[in-house]
C-alpha positions in Angstrom: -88.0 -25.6 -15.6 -84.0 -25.7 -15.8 -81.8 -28.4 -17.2 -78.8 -28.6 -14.8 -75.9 -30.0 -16.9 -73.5 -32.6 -15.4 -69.8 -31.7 -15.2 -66.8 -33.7 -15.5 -65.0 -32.1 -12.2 -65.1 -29.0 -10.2 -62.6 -26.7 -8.8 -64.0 -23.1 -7.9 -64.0 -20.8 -5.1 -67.4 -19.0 -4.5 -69.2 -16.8 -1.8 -72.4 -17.4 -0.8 -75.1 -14.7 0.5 -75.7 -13.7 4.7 -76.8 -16.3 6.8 -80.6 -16.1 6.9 -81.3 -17.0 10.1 -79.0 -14.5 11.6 -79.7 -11.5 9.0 -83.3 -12.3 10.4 -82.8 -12.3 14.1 -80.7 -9.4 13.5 -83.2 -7.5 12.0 -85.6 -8.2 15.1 -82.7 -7.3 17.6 -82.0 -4.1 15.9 -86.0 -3.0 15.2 -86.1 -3.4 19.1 -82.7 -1.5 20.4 -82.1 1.8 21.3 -80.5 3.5 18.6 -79.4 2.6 15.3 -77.7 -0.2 13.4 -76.0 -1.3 10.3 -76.0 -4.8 9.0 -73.3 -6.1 7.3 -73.2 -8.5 4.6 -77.1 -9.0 5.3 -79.4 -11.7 3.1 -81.6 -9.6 0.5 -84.1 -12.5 -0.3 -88.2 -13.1 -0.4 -87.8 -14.0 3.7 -85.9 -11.1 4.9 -87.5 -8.2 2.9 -91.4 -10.2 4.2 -89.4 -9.3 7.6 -88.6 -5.9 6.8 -91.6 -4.6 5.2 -93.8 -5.9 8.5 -91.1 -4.0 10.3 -91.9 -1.1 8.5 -95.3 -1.4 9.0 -94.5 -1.7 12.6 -93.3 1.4 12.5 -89.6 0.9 12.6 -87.2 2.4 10.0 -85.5 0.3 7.8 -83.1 1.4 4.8 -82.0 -1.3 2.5 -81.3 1.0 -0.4 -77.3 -0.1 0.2 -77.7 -4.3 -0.6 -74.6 -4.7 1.6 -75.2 -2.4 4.1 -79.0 -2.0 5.9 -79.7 0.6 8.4 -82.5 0.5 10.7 -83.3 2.9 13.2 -84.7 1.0 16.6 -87.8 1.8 18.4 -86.7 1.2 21.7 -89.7 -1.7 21.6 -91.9 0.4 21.1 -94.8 -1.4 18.4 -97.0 0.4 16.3 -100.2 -1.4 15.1 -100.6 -1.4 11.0 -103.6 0.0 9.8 -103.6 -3.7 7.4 -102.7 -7.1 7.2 -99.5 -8.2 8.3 -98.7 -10.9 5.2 -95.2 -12.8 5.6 -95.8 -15.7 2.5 -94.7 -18.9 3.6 -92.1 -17.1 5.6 -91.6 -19.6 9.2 -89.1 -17.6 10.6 -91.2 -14.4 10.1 -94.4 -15.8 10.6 -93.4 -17.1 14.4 -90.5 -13.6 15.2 -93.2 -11.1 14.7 -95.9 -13.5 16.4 -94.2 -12.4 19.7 -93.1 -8.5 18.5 -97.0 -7.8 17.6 -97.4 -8.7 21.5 -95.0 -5.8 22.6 -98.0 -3.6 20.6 -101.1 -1.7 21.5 -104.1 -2.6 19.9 -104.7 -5.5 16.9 -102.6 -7.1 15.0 -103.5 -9.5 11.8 -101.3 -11.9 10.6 -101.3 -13.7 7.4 -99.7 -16.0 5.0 -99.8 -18.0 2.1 -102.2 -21.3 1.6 -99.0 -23.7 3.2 -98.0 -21.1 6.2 -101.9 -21.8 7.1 -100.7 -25.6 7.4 -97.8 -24.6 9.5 -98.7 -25.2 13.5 -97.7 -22.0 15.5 -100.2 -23.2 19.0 -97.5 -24.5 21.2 -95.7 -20.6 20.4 -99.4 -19.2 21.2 -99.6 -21.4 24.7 -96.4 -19.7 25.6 -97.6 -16.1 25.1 -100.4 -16.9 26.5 -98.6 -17.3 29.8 -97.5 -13.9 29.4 -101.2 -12.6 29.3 -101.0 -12.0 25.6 -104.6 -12.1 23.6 -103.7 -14.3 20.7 -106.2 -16.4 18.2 -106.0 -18.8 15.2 -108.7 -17.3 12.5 -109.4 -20.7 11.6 -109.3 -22.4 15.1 -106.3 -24.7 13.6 -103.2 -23.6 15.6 -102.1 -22.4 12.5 -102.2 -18.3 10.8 -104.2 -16.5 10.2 -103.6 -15.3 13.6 -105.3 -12.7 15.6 -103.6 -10.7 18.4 -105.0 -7.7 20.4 -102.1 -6.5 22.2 -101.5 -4.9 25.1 -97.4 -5.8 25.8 -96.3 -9.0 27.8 -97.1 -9.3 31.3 -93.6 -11.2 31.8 -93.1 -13.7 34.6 -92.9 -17.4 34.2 -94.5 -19.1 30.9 -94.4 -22.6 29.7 -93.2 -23.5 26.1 -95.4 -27.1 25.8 -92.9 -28.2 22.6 -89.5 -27.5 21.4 -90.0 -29.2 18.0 -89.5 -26.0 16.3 -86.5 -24.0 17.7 -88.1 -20.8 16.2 -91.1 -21.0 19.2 -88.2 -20.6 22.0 -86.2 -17.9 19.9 -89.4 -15.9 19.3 -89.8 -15.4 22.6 -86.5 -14.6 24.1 -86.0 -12.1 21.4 -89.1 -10.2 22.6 -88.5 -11.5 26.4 -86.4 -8.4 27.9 -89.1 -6.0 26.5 -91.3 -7.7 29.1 -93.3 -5.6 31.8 -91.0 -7.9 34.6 -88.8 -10.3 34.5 -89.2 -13.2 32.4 -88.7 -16.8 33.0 -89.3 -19.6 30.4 -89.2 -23.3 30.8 -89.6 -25.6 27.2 -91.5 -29.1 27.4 -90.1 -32.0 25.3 -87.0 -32.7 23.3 -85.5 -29.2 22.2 -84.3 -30.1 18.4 -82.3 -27.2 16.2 -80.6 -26.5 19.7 -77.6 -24.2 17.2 -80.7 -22.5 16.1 -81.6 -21.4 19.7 -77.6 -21.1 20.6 -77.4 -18.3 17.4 -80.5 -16.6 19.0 -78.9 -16.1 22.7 -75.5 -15.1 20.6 -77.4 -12.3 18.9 -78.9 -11.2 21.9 -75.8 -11.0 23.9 -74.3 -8.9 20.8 -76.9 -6.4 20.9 -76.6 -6.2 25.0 -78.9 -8.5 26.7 -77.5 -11.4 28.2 -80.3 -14.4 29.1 -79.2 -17.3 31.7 -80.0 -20.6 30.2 -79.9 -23.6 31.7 -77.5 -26.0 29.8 -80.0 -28.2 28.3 -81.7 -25.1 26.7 -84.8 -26.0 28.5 -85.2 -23.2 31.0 -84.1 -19.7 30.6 -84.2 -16.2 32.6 -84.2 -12.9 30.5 -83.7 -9.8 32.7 -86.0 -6.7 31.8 -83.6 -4.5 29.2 -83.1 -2.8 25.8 -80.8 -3.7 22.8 -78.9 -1.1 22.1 -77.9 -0.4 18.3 -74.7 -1.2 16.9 -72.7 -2.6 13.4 -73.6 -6.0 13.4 -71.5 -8.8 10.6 -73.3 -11.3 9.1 -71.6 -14.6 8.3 -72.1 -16.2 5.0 -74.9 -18.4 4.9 -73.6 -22.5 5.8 -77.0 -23.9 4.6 -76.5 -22.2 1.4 -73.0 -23.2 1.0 -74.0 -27.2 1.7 -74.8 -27.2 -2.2 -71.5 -26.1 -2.7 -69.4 -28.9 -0.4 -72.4 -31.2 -1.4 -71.6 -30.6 -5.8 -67.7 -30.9 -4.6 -68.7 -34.5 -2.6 -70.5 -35.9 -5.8 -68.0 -34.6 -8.2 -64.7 -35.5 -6.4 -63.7 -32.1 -7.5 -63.1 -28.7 -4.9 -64.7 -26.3 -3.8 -64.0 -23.4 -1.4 -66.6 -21.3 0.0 -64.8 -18.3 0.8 -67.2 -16.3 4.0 -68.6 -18.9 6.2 -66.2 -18.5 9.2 -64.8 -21.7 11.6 -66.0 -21.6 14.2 -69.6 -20.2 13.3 -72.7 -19.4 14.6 -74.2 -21.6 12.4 -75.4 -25.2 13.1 -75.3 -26.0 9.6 -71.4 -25.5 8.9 -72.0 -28.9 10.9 -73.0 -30.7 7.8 -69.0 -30.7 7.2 -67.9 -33.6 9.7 -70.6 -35.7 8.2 -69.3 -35.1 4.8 -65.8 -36.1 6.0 -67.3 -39.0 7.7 -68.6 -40.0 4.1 -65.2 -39.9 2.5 -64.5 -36.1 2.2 -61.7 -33.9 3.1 -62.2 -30.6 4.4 -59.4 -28.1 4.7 -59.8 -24.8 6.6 -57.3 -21.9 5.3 -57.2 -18.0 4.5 -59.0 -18.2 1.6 -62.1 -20.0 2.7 -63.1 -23.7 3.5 -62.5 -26.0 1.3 -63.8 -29.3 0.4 -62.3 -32.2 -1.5 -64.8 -35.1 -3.0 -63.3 -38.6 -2.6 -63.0 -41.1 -5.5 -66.0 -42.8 -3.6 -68.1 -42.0 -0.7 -69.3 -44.3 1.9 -72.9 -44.2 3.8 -72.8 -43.0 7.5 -75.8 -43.1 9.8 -76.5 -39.5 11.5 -78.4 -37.4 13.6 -79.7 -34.4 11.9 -82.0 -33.4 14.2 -80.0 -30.1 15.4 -79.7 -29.2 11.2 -83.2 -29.9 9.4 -82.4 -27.2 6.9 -79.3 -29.4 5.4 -80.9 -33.1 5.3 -81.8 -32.9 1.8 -78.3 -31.7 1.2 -76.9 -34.8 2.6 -79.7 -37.5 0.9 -78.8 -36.4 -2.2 -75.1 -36.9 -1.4 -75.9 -40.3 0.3 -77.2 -41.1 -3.0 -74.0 -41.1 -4.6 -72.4 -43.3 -1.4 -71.5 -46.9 -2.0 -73.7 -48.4 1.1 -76.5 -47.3 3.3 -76.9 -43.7 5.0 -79.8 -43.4 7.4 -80.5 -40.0 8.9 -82.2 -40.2 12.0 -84.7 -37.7 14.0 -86.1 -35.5 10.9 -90.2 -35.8 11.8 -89.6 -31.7 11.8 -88.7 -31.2 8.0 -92.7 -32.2 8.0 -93.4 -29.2 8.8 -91.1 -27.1 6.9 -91.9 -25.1 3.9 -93.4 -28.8 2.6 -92.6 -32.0 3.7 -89.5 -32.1 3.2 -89.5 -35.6 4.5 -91.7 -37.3 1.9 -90.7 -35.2 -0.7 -86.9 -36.0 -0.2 -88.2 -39.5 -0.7 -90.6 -39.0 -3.5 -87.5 -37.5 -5.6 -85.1 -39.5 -4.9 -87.1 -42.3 -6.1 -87.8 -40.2 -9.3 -84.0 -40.8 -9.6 -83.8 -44.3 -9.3 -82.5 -44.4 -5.9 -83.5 -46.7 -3.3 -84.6 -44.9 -0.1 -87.2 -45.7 2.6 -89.5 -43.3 4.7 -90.0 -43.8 8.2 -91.9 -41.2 10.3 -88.8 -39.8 11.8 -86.1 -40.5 9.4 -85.0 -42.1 6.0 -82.6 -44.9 4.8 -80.8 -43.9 1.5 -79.3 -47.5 0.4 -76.7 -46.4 -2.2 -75.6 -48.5 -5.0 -72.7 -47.8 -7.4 -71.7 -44.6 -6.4 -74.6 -43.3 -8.1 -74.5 -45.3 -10.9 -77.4 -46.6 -11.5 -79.4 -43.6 -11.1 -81.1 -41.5 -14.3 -82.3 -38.2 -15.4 -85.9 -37.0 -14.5 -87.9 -34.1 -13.8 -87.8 -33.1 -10.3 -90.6 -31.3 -8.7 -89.7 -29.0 -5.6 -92.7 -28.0 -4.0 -92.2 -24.4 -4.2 -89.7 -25.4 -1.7 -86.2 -23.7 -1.9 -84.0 -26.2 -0.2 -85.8 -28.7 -2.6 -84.4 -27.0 -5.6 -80.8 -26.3 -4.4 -80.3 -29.9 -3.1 -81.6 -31.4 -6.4 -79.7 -29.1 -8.2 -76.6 -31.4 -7.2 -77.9 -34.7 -8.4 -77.4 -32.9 -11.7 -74.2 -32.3 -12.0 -73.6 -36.1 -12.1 -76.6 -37.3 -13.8 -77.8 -36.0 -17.1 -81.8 -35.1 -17.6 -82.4 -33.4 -15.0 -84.9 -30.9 -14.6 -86.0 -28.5 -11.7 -89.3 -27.6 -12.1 -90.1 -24.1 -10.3 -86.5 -22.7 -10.3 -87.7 -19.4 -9.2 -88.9 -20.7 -5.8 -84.5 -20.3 -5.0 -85.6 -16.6 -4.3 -87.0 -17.7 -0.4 -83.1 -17.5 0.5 -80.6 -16.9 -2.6 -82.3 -15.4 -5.1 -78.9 -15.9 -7.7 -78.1 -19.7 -6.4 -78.5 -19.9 -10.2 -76.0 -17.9 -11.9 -73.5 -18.9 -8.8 -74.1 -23.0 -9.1 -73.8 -22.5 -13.2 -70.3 -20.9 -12.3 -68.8 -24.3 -11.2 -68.8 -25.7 -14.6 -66.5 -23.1 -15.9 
């Protein structure tokens, strides 16, 4: 449990770790290339080094022993089997990336999780390699890890994707795509949500050298047979990590510049910024950094977040602090993220006093007072890291209140701590 303690105003510059998504796609990319890489400014957290050490196991080289600088020496796609389990915690990302690299293998593959990734659905990402004459099982017959795969490479040729609710099905398998035995061609079923997700994955590829045609609604793609060739790769600061940042600037009315999340980025989550700006905020863009300036009162917006799931509870902890009602629409996905990030959202914000109603796709925040009316309480976070950070926020306006689980920040920035206690000095 930690006590977050409410400030009076804020006015800080800070830097925030490497993107997580794109030190993890990078690390896939550069496990496959020819050659060796170096990534820049990559995330050390839970996630990426789950990622690594199945990499490892793999049978790909990776030297982390420099935090700010990881080599990794590519295989050229070539996949060893582990002699064990392949465990990856309740790391999505991982869990669905190395899905599709175990099919470049020879021989089985096992991989595992903790008790929630087994209540994470990975079928529709199964389907799809299935296409591509990949053996692939669910232990438990669920759709869900443990998973099962005796592989023997992908076939290639044309596949189906039956779902696009979760972007990281489609950029599983393009990042494994041009390691096909022929050309690949991929159609998705269904609304494609986290599209910047999938955007960030075809940017990677292209940096590493393989180009994929897609079709502009991100629903069909070719990927010509090829190799990623190794190379010094930057990674951008991490834009859902720097939300709390804007988001403790928004509530506060204070500033805060986060100093290594580039315009324009890769990101979708830099995103979050016009929203906040809609809400009241300004947002200034100079050498130093981007900078955000809280208003003397913010005002509820209605918005779209399917395309940036990872930053909704950033934004309905803000909303609690609006004068009027915010309602963010298309979210059914945070259901399946580390928890439900929809119901829990709702459950805490409640705990708080606020107002806020859950729909099966989205939630209505009605703010009152500018926040307030709304107490201290202990806030539970479902060993969820985004659940902590967000909540984190709330305190800096409200006193009492408690994050339960603090340590669960270690998923994707393991000192969020130490850096969020900064903005009080």
């Amino acid at each position: 449990m930690i006590t977050i303690q409410p400030v009076a105003t804020i006015d800080a510059v800070v830097t925030v770790p490497g993107s997580k998504s794109l030190t993890q796609r990078a690390l896939i990319a550069a496990a496959l290339a020819e050659g060796s890489s170096q990534l820049l400014g990559p995330l050390a957290s839970e996630d990426t080094h789950f990622t690594m050490n199945a990499l490892r196991a793999m049978g790909i080289a990776c030297d982390d022993r420099d935090p700010n600088r990881w080599q990794v020496e590519g295989s050229g796609g070539r996949v060893l089997a582990p002699e064990g389990d392949i465990f990856l915690g309740n790391n999505g990302t991982a869990t669905r990336f190395l899905t599709s690299v175990a099919a470049l293998g020879q021989g089985r593959f096992h991989i595992t999780g903790s008790e929630r990734m087994a209540e994470r659905p990975i079928l529709p990402l199964m389907e799809a390699l299935r296409g591509w004459q990949v053996s692939i099982d669910s232990d438990a017959g669920t759709g869900c890890p443990p998973l099962t795969i005796m592989a023997k490479g992908l076939a290639g040729g044309r596949t189906v994707l039956p779902e696009g609710k979760s972007s990281q099905y489609l950029s599983s398998l393009l990042l494994v795509a041009p390691y096909a035995n022929a050309p690949a061609e991929l159609e998705v079923l269904g609304e494609i949500l986290s599209k910047p997700y999938v955007e960030m994955t075809l940017a990677v590829m292209a940096d590493f050298g393989v180009r994929v045609e897609a079709a502009p609604t991100l629903n069909f793609f070719r990927i010509p047979r090829g190799s990623y060739q190794g190379r010094t790769y930057a990674i951008e600061g991490d834009a859902s990590g720097a939300s709390y940042f804007w988001a403790a600037a928004a509530v506060t009315g204070g500033r805060v510049t986060v100093a290594n999340v580039p315009v324009p980025s890769l990101q979708g989550d830099a995103k979050l910024l016009p929203y906040l700006a809609r809400m009241g905020c300004r947002i200034e863009q100079t050498e130093a950094g981007i900078t955000l300036i809280g208003p003397d009162r913010l005002e509820g917006i209605e918005v779209d977040m399917g395309d940036m799931p990872d930053v909704a509870p950033t934004l309905a902890v803000v909303a609690a602090f609006a004068e009027g009602t915010t309602i963010i629409n298309n979210i059914a996905h945070l259901r399946i993220k580390e928890c439900d990030r929809l119901s829990a959202v709702v459950n805490e914000l409640r705990k708080l006093g606020a107002e806020v109603e859950e729909e099966p796709a989205r939630m209505i925040i009605h703010g009152k007072q500018g926040g307030r009316t709304l107490h201290g309480a202990s806030i539970a976070t479902y060993n969820d890291h985004r659940m902590a950070m967000s909540f984190a926020v709330a305190g800096l306006r409200i006193p009492g209140v408690y994050i339960g689980n603090p340590q669960c920040v270690v998923k994707s920035f393991p000192d969020f701590w130490e850096r969020f206690a900064r903005l009080a000095e």
